[in-house]
C-alpha positions as CSV (number, residue, x, y, z in Angstrom):
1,X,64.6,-51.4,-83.7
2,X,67.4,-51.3,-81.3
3,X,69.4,-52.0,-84.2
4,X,69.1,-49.0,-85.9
5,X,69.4,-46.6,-82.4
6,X,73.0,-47.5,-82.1
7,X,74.4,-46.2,-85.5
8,X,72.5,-43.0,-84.5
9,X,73.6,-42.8,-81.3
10,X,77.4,-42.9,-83.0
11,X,76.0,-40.5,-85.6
12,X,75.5,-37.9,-83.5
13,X,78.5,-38.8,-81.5
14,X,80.9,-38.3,-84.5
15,X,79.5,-34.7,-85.9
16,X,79.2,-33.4,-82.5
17,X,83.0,-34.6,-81.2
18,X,81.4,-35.8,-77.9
19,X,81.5,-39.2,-76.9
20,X,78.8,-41.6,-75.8
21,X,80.1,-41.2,-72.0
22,X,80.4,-37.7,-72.4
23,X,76.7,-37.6,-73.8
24,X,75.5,-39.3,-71.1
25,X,76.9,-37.1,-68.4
26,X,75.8,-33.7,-70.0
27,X,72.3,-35.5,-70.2
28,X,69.6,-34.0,-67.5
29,X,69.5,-36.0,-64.4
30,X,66.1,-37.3,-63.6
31,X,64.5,-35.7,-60.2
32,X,64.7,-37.4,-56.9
33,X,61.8,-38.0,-55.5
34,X,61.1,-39.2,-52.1
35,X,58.9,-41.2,-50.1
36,X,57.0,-40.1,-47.1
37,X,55.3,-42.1,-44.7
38,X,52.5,-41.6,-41.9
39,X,54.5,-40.7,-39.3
40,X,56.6,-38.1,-41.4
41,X,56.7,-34.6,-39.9
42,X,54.2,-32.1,-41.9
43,X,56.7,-29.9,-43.2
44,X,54.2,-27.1,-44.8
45,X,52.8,-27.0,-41.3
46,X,55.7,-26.0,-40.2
47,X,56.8,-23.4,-42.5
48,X,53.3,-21.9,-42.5
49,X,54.4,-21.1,-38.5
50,X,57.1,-19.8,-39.3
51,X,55.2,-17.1,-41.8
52,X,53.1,-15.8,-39.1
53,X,55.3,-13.5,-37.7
54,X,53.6,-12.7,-34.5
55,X,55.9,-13.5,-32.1
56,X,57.1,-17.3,-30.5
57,X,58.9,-18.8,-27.5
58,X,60.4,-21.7,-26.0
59,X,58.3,-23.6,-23.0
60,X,59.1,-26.4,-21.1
61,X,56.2,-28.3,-19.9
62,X,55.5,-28.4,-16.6
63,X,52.1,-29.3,-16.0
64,X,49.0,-30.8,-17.8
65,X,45.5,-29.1,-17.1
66,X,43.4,-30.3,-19.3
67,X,43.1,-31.4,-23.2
68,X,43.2,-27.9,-23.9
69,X,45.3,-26.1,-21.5
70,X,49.0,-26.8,-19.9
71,X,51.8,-24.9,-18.0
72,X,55.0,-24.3,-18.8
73,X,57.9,-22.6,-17.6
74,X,59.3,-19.7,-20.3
75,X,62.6,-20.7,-21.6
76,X,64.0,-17.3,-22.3
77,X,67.6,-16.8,-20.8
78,X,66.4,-15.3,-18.0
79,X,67.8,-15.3,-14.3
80,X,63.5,-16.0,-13.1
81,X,62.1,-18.1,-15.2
82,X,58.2,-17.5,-16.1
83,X,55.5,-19.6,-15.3
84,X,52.1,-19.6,-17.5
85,X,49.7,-21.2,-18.3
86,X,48.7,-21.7,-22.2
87,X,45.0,-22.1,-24.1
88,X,45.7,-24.2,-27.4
89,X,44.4,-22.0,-29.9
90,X,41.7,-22.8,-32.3
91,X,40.3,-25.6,-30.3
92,X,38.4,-27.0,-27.4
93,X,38.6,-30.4,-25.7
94,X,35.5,-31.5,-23.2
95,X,36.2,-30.3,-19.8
96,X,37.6,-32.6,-17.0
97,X,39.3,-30.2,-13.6
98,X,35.9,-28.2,-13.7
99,X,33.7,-31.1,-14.5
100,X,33.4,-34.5,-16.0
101,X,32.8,-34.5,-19.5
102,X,32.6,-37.9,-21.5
103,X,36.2,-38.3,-23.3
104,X,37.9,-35.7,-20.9
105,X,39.8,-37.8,-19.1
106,X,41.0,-39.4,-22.6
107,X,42.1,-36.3,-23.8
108,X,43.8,-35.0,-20.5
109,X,46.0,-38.0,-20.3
110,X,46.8,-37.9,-24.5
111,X,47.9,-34.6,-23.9
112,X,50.1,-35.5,-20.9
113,X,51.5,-38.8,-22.7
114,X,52.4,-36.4,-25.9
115,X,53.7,-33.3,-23.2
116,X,55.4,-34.9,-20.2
117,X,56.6,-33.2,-18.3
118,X,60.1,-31.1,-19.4
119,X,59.3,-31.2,-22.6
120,X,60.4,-27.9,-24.4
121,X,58.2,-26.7,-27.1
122,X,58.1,-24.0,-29.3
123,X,55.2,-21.9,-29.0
124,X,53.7,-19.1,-32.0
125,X,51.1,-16.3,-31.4
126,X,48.5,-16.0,-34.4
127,X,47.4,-12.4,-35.3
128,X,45.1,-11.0,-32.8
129,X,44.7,-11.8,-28.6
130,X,48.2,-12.7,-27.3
131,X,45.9,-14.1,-24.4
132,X,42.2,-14.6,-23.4
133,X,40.2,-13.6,-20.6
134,X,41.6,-15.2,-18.0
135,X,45.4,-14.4,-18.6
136,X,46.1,-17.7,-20.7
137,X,48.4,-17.4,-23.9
138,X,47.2,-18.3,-27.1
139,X,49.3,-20.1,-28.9
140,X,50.2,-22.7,-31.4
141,X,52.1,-25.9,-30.2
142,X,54.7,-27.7,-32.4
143,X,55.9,-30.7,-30.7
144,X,59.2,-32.0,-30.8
145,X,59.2,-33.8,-33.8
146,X,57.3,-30.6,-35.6
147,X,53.7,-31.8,-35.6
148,X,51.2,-29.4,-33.7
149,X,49.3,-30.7,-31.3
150,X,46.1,-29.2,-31.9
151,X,45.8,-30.9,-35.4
152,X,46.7,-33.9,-33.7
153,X,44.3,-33.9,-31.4
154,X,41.9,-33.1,-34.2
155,X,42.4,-36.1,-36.2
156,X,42.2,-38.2,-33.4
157,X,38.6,-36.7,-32.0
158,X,39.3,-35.9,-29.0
159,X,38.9,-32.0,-29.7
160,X,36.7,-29.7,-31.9
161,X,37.5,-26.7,-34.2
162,X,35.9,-23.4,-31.7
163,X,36.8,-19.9,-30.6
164,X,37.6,-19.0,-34.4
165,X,38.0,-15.3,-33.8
166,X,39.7,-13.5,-37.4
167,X,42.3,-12.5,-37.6
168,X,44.0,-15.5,-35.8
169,X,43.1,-18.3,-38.0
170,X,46.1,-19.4,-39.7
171,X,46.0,-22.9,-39.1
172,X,42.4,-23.1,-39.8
173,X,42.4,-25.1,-43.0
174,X,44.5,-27.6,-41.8
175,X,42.6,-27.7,-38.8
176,X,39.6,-28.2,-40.5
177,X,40.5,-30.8,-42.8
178,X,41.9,-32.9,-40.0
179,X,38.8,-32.4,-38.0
180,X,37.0,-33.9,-41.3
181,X,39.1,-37.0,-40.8
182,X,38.0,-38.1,-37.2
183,X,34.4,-36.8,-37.7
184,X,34.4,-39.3,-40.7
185,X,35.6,-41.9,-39.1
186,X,33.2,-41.3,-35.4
187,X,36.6,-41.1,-33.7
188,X,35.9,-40.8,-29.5
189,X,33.6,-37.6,-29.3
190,X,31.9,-38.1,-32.6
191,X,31.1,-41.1,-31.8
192,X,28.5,-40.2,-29.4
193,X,25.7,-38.8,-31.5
194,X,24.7,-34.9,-30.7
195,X,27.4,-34.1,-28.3
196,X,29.2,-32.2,-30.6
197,X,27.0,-29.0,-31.3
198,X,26.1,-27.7,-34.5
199,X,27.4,-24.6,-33.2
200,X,30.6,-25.1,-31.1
201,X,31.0,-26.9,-27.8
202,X,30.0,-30.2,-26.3
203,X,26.4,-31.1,-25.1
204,X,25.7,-30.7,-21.5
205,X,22.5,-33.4,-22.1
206,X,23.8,-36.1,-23.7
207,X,26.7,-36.0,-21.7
208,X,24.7,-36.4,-18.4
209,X,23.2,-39.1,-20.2
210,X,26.2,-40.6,-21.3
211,X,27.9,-40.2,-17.7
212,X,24.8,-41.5,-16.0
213,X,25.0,-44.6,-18.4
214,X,28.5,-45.1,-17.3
215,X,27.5,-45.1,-14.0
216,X,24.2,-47.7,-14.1
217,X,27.4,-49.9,-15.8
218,X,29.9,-49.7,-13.1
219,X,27.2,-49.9,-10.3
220,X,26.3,-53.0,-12.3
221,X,29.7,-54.5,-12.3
222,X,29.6,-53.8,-8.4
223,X,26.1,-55.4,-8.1
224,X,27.8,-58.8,-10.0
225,X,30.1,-59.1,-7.7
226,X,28.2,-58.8,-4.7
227,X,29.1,-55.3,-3.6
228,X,25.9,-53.3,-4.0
229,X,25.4,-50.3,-1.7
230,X,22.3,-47.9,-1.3
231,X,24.1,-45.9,-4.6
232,X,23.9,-48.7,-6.8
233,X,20.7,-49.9,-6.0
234,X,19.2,-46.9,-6.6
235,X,21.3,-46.3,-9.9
236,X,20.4,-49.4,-11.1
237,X,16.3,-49.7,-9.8
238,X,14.3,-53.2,-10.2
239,X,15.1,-53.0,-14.1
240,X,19.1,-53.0,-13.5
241,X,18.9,-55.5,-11.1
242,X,17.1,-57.9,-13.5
243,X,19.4,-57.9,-16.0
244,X,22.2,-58.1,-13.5
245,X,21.1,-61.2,-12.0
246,X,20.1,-62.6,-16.0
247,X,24.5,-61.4,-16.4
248,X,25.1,-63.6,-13.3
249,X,23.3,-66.7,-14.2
250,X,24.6,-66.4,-17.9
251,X,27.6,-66.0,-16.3
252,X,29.1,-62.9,-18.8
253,X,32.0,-61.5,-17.4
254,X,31.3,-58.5,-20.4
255,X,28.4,-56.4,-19.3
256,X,29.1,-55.0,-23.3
257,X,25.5,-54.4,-24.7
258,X,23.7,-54.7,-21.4
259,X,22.0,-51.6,-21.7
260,X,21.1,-51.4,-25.5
């Protein structure tokens, strides 16, 4: 077969006057394609920012609230440089300055190890409230490298999709879909079955119950090694106790599964 290709080739080559090399180079290049990888910046994130059109700024961090809300200091030009504080839009972390809410502290310091502090950011408005009740600015947050921070917070569970108030919902596909991902895989607060309501926000029950079961464990841990006060008796009681001392003549140094 090959054989008969080649005298075709020179064929064509003849009645047309081009040459084989000159074929090749009028010949359509074949598209480039490259490869992206996990940690690749979400471009069309980006871009869809961009498209909003309701305003942005520059922020350097210079404070971490919460998993929800930071400070930063507006990088504008001016001779007094702002301080404000902004609400992540779109989402809500469980609470830790006001109370103690189960993965709180986890997503406080997450927020702080992806913001330290000096970290310039660029911030966008959405359509709607520039700010909520209590002064805060809503606001995307692209980091550094061009990810946003809520979706990345999303993915990793330890914040919900809530506050969706049209028209300010942009980024709510994305959101959603990355939300999908960690509620799939019972990432940090959806592991905890009913803390995340049906309806927005975290359970105030089960997360009693889930911070009271924290603390039978480390009053347990305190019991083991011989340092029991009148709080952990009384958080632990006679059935605590029992399997305590069962832990200490076991000897477990895990108290994983003690309470199941």
């Amino acid at each position: 077969m090959k054989k008969r290709i080649l005298p075709f080739i020179l064929g064509i080559s003849i009645l047309t006057g081009c040459s084989i090399s000159e074929m090749e180079q009028q010949a359509p290049a074949a598209p480039v394609t490259t490869q992206t990888n996990d940690l690749s910046v979400k471009t069309s994130d980006k871009n869809k920012l961009e498209t909003i059109d309701e305003g942005s700024f520059i922020g350097e961090v210079t404070h971490v609230v919460d998993g929800d809300t930071i400070a930063v200091k507006i990088v504008d030009g001016e001779a007094e440089e702002r301080e404000v504080k902004l609400r992540f839009l779109l989402i809500d972390s469980p609470e830790w300055t006001t109370e103690k809410m189960p993965w709180g502290d986890k997503a406080t310091e997450r927020v702080k190890e992806l913001l330290p502090k000096g970290t310039e950011l660029k911030l966008y408005y959405d359509k709607g409230n520039k700010k909520d009740k209590y002064e805060r600015h809503l606001v995307y947050v692209q980091l550094p490298n061009g990810e946003i921070l809520q979706e990345k917070l999303l993915e990793e569970g330890l914040a919900i999709i809530r506050f969706v108030i049209p028209p300010g919902i942009t980024m709510l596909p994305e959101f959603k879909a990355a939300e999908k991902k960690a509620r799939q895989q019972k990432l940090n607060v959806w592991s905890l079955p009913g803390y995340v309501q049906p309806d927005g926000g975290f359970n105030p029950v089960v997360a009693e119950r889930k911070s009271t079961e924290q603390s039978i464990k480390d009053a347990t841990k305190e019991y083991i090694k011989g340092q029991v006060d009148d709080k952990a008796k009384n958080l632990l009681g006679e059935k605590g106790k029992d399997l305590a001392d069962k832990a200490v003549q076991d000897g477990k140094d895990s108290l994983s599964g003690l309470f199941q």
